[in-house]
C-alpha positions as CSV (number, residue, x, y, z in Angstrom):
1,X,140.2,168.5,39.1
2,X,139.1,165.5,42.0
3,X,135.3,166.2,40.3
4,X,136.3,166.4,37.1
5,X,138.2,163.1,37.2
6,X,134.7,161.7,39.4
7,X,132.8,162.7,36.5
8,X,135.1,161.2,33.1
9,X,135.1,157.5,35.5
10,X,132.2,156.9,37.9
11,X,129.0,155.1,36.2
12,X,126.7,157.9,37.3
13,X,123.0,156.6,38.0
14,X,120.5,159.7,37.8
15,X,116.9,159.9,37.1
16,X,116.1,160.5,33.6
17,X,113.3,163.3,34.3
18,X,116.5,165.2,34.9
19,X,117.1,165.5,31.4
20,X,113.6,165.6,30.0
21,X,112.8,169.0,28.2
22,X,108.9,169.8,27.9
23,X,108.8,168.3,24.2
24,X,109.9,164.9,25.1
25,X,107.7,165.2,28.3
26,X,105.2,165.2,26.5
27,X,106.4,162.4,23.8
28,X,106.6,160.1,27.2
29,X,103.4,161.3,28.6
30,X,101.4,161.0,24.8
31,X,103.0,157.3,24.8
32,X,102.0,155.9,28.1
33,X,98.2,157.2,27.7
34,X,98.4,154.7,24.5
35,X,99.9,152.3,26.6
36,X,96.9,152.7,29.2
37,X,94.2,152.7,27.0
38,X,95.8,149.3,25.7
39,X,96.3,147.9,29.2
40,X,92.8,148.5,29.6
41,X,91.3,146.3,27.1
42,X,94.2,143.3,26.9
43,X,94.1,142.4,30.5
44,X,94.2,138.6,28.9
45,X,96.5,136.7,26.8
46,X,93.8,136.2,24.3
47,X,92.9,140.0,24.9
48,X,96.0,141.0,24.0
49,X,96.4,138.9,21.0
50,X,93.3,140.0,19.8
51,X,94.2,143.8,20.0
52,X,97.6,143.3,18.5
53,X,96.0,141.6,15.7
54,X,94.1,144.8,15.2
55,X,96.9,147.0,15.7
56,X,99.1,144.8,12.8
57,X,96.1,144.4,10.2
58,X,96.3,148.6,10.7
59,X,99.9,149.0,9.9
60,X,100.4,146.4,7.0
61,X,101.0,143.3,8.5
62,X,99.2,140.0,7.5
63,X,98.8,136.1,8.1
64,X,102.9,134.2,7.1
65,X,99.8,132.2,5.2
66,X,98.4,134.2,2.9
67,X,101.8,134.5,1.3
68,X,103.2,132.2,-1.0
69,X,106.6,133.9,-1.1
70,X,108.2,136.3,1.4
71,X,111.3,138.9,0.0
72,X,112.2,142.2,2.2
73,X,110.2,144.2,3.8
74,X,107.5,142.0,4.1
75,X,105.7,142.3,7.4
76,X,104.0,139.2,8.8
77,X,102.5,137.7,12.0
78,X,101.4,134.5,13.0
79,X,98.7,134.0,15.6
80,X,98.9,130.3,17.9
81,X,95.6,129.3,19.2
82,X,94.5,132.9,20.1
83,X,97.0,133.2,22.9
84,X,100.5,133.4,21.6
85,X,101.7,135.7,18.8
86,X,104.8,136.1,16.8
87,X,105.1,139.2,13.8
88,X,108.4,139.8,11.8
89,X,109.4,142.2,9.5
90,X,111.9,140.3,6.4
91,X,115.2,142.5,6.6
92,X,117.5,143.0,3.7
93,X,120.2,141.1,5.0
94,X,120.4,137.3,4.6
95,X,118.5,135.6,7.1
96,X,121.5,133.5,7.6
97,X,122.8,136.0,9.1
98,X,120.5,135.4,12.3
99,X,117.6,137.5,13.6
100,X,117.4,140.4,16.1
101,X,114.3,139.1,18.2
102,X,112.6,140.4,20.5
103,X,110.4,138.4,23.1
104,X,107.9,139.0,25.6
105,X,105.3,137.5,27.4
106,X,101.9,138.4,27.6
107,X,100.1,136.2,30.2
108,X,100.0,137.6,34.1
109,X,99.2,136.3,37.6
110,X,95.9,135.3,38.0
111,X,92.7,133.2,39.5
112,X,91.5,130.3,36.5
113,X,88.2,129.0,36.9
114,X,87.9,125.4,38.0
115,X,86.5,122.9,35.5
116,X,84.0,122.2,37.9
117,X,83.7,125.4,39.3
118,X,79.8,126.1,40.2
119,X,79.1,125.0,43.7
120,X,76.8,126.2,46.5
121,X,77.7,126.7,50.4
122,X,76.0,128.3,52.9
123,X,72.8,129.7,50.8
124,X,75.5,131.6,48.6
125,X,77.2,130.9,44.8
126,X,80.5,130.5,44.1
127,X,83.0,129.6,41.3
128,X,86.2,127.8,43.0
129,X,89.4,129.0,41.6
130,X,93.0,127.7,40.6
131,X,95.2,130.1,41.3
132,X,97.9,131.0,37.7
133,X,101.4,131.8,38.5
134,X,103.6,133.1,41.5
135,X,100.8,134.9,43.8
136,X,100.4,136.4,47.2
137,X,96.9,134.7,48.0
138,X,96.0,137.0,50.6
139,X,96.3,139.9,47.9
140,X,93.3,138.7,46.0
141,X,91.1,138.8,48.6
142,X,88.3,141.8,49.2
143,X,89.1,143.2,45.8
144,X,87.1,144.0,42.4
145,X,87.2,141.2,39.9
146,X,86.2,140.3,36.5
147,X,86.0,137.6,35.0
148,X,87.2,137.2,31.2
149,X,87.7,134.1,28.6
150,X,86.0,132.2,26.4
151,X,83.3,129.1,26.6
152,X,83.4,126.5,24.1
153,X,80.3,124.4,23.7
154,X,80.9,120.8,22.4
155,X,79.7,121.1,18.7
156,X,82.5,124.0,18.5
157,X,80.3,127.2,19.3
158,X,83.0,129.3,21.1
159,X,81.4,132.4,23.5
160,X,83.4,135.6,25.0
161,X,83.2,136.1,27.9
162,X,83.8,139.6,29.9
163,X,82.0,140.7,32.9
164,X,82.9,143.3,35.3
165,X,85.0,145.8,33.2
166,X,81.7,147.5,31.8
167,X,79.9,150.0,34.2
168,X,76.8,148.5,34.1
169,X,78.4,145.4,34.8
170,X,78.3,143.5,37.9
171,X,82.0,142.5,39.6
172,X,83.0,140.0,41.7
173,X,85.1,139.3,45.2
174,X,86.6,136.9,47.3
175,X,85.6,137.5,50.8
176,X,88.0,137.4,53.7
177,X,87.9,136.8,57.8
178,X,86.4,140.0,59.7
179,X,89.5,140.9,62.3
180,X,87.2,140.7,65.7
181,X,86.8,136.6,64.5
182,X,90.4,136.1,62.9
183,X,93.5,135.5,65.8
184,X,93.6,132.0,64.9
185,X,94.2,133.5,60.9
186,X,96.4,136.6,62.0
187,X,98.9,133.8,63.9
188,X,99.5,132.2,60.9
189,X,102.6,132.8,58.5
190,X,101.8,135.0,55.2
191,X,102.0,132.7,53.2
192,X,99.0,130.5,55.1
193,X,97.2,133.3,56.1
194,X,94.5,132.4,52.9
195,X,94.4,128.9,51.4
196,X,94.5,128.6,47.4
197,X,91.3,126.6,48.7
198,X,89.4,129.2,49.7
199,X,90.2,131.4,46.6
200,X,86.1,130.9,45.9
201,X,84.8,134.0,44.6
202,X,81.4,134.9,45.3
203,X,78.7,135.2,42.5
204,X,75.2,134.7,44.1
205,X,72.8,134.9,46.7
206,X,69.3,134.7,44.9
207,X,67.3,131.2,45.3
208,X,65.3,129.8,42.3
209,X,61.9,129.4,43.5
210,X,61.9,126.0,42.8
211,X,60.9,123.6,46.1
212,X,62.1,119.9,44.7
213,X,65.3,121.9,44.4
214,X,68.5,121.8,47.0
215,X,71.0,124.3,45.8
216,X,68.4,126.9,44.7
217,X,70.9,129.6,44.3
218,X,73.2,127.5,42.2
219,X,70.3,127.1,39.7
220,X,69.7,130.5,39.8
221,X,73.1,131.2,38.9
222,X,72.7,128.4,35.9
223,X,69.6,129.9,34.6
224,X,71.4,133.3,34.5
225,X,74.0,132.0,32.7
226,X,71.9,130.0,30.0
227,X,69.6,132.5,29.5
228,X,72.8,134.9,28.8
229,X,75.0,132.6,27.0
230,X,73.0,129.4,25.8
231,X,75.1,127.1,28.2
232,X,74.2,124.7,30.7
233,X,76.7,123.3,33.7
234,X,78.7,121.2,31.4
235,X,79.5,123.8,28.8
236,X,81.8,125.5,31.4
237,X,84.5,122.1,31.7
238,X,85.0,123.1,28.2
239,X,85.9,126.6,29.5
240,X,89.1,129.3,30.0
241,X,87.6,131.8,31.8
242,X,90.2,133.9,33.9
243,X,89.5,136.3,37.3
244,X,91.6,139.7,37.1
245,X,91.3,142.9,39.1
246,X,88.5,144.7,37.9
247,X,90.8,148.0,38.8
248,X,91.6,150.3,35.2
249,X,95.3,151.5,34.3
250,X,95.7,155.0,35.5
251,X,98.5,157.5,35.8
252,X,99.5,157.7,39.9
253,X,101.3,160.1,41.8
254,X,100.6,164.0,41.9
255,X,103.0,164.4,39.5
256,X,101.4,161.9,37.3
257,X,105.0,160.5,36.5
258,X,104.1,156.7,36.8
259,X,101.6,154.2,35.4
260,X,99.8,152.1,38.2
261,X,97.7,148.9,36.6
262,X,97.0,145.0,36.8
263,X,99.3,143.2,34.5
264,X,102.4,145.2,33.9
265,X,104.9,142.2,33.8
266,X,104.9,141.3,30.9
267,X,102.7,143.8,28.7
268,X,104.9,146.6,29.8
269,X,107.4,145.2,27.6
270,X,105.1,143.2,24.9
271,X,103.4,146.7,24.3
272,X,106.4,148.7,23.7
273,X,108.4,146.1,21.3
274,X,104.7,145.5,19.8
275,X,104.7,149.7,19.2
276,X,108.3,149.7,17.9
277,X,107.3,147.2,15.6
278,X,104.3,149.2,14.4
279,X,107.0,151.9,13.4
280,X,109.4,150.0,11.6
281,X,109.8,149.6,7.9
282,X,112.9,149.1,6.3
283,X,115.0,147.2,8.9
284,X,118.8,145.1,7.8
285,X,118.2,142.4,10.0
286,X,114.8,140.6,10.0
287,X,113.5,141.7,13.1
288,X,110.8,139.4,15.2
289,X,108.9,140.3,17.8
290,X,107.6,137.2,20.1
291,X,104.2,137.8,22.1
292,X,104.4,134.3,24.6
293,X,102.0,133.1,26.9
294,X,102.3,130.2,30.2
295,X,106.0,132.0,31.1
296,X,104.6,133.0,34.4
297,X,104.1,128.4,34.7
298,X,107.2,127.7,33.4
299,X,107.2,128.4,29.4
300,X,105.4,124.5,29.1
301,X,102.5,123.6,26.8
302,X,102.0,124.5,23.0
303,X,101.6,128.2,23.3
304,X,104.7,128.6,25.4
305,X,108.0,129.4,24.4
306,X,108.7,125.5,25.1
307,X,106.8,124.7,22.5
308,X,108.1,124.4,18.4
309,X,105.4,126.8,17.5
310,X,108.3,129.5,17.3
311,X,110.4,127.0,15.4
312,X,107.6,126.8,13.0
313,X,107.1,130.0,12.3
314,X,110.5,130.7,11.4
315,X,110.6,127.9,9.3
316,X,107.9,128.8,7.5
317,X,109.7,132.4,6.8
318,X,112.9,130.1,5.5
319,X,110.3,128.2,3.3
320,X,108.8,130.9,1.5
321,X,111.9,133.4,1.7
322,X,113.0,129.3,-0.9
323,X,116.2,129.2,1.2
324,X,115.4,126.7,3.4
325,X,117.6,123.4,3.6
326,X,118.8,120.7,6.3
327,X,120.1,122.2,9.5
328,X,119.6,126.1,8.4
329,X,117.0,126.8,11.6
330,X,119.8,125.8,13.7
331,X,122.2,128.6,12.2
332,X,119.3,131.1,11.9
333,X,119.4,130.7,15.9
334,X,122.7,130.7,16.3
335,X,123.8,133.6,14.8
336,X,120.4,135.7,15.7
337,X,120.5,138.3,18.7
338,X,117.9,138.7,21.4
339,X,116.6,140.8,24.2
340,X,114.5,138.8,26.4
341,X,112.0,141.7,27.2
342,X,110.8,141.2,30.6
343,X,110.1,143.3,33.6
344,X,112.9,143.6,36.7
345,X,112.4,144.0,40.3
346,X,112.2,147.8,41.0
347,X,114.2,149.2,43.9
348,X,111.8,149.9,46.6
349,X,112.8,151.7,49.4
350,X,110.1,150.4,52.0
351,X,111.8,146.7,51.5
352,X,115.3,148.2,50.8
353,X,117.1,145.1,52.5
354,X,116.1,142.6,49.9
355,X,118.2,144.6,47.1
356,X,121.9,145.1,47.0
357,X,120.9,149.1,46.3
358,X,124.4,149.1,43.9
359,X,122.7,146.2,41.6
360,X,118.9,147.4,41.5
361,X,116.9,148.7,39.0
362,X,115.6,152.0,39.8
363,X,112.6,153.5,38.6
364,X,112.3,156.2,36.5
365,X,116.3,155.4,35.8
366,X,115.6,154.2,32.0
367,X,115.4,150.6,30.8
368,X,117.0,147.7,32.8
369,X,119.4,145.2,31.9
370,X,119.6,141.8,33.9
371,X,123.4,140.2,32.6
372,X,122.0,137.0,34.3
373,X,118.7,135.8,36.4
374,X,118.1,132.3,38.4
375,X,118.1,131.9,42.1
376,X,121.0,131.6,44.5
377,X,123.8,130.4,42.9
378,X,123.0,131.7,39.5
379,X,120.5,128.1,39.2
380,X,118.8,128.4,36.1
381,X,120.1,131.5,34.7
382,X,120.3,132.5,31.6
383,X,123.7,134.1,31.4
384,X,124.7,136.9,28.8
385,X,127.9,136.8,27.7
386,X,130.1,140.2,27.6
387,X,130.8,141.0,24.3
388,X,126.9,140.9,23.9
389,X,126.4,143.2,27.0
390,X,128.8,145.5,25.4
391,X,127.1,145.2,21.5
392,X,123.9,146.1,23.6
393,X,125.4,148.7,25.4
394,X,126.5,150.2,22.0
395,X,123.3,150.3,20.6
396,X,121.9,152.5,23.5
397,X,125.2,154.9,24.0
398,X,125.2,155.8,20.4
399,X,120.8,156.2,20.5
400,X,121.3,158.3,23.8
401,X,119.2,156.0,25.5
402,X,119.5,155.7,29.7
403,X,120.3,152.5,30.7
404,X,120.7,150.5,34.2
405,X,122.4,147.0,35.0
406,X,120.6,145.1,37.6
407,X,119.6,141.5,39.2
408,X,116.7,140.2,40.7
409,X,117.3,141.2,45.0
410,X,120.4,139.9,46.7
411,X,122.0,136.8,46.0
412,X,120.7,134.5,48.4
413,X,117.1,136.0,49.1
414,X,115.6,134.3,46.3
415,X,115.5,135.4,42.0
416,X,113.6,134.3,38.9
417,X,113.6,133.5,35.2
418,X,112.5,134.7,31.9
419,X,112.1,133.2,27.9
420,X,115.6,134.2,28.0
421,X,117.2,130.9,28.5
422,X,115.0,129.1,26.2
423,X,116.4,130.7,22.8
424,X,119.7,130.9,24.7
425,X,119.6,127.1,24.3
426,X,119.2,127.5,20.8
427,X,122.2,129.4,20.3
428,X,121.0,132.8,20.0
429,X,122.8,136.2,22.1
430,X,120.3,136.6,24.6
431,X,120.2,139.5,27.5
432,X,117.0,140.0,30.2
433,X,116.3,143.8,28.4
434,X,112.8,145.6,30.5
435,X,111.6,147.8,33.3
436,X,111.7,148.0,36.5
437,X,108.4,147.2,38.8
438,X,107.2,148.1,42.0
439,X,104.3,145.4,43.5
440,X,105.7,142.6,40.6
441,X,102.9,139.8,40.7
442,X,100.1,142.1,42.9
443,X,96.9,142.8,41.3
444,X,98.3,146.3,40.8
445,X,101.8,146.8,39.9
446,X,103.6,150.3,39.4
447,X,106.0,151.5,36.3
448,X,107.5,155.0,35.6
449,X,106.7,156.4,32.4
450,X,109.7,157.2,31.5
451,X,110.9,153.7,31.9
452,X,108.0,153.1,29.6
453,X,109.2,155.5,27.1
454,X,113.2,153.9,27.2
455,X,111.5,150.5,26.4
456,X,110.0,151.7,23.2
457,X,112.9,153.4,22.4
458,X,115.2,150.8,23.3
459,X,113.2,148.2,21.2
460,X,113.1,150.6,17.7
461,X,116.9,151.2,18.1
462,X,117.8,147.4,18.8
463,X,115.5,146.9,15.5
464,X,116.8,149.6,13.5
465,X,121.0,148.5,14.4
């Protein structure tokens, strides 16, 4: 009777392989090789933009501007400067009656490229680097790298750029103190241990045999590049070119049960609501799916979610669904739902006493729900209210779809933020909806695949209420 009783009122947290028969093994297991193969080509914001594009023009989607009218079931997308994307689907409901959004982002942790990056020390080449985002310097030392982007001469000629990820490609590395010459390094906090200075990453060693010459490998390296490319020194202040871990996506473990791969927060999310998406037809409420970039430096600039390009977009839908009027965005927002689609701390046993073990998402435990994020005292959260917790919770009780509650660590270790506040602010419901990572912000970061699988499933069933 006592376990019964335990049963009908604990929240029971399991792991959802538990339940997994060999069919929907293999569903999760088909799904995460796309998601690999995906990861492996979009390790970029303009990567992934690009491959989504391809992905939408393949399932009916096309350009808000080659319509002149929209009415339901139109599906369209909208591209912002190659790095941010936005795609919707018209429902059959009024749009007045709010949107069901989903958002992501789809820019990661990185090394930029100085604008003046090409200098020569020591009889070697580097580029100097700017490191993007929250980072553990010391982490992008000794490593693969590849450097991706474009080059954009002045009279508009723009040039992509990927080296390292082919085999027959060269890669790149930042080099790092040898122990027997480093006690003065090894003293040092962490944190100091490798200067965002010294983030150089080497790319030469060859002189040009020219004598008049002082920085004979740097001309060599210049001569390389024009001969490849057509550019010269000042071509690359006209440049985004980007250094990420040359390592591929692969499955890890024995058991192959997890996905291990540069990048995960945020395209583990923005690849599963992007797949839902693909899947969708007929939906009641228009359903949007937001692709951001810059969330990882604060949302700012005009491809962030800072910017009015969203606001744009969606007016443009009220435009051409010829409903628009003074003040209707405003209500469009405040009546629309969201999950903010982002990646949560996963519970990791080796650094157990940074998470309160009762409030942290566990891997391989289904898709993770963050009621609120900021630091400390709740600073900067975004705060879901808890008649939307329970609309959410609704959707995935009735779908059959395992769900955990969790914050960011314990409450005065430290926390984060999402997108989620920003549509917050502009009236929408908005809860922090993703999964759970081990090594967030590391040039290799680690998911279950079946936390994979509960995202896609999540996203189609939040779409499809």
């Amino acid at each position: 009777m006592e376990e019964n009783l335990k049963d009908r009122l604990f929240n029971k947290k399991e792991s959802g392989w538990k339940s997994v028969d060999d069919t929907e093994k293999k569903n999760i297991f088909d799904f995460s090789k796309r998601y690999i193969d995906f990861l492996n080509v979009s390790k970029t914001e303009r990567e992934f933009v690009k491959a989504a594009k391809k992905l939408a023009d393949e399932n009916g989607f096309k350009d808000i501007m080659e319509f002149e009218s929209l009415k339901a079931g139109d599906k369209i997308y909208f591209i912002n400067r190659d790095k941010s994307m936005y795609l919707a689907i018209i429902g059959e409901e009024s749009i007045e009656n709010g949107l069901h959004i989903i958002g992501s982002h789809i820019d990661s942790p990185r090394l930029d490229l100085k604008p003046n990056p090409l200098v020569e020390e020591g009889k070697l080449a580097y580029f100097k680097t700017h490191y993007y985002g929250g980072i553990k310097k010391y982490q992008w030392t000794t490593i693969p790298l590849s450097i991706h982007g474009v080059i954009v001469k002045a009279n508009g000629e723009k040039i992509e750029v990927n080296i390292g990820e082919d085999e027959n490609d060269p890669i790149f590395t930042i080099t790092d103190l040898l122990p027997h010459l480093a006690q003065a390094q090894m003293e040092k906090k962490l944190k100091d241990g490798v200067e965002g200075e010294n983030l150089n990453l080497l790319v030469g060693s060859i002189p040009y045999d020219e004598k008049e010459c002082g920085e004979q490998v740097k001309l060599n390296i210049l001569n390389i590049l024009n001969k490849k490319y057509g550019i010269t020194e000042v071509d690359l202040t006209s440049s985004e070119l980007e250094l990420v871990p040359q390592f591929k996506a692969r499955s890890l473990g024995l058991d192959e049960s997890m996905v291990a791969a540069y990048g995960q927060d945020d395209k583990v999310c923005a690849f599963t609501s992007l797949a839902a998406m693909m899947e969708l037809n007929n939906v009641k409420n228009t359903a949007v799916c937001i692709l951001s970039d810059k969330e990882e430096v604060g949302s700012m600039g005009n491809t962030g979610m800072e910017s009015h390009m969203f606001d744009f977009f969606i007016s443009e839908m009220l435009n051409k669904l010829g409903i628009n009027r003074p003040n209707l965005l405003d209500k469009v927002f405040c009546f629309s739902k969201m999950l903010s689609s982002d990646v949560d701390a996963g519970f990791d046993p080796l650094y157990a006493s940074v998470s309160d073990k009762n409030n942290a998402g566990f891997l391989g435990e289904g898709i993770s729900l963050n009621k609120y994020t900021g630091a400390r005292g709740k600073s900067g959260a975004s705060d879901a209210n808890a008649e939307f917790v329970a609309w959410v919770r609704n959707v995935l009780e009735k779908n059959n779809i395992l769900y955990q509650i969790a914050e960011l660590g314990k409450v005065d270790i430290g926390g984060g933020g999402t997108i989620a506040y920003i549509l917050a602010n502009k009236g929408a419901d908005v809860i922090d909806c993703g999964v759970p990572v081990l090594s967030m912000h590391a040039p290799y970061e680690v998911t279950s695949k079946y936390d994979v699988y509960s995202a896609y499933k999540t996203y189609k069933a939040f779409w499809n209420e």
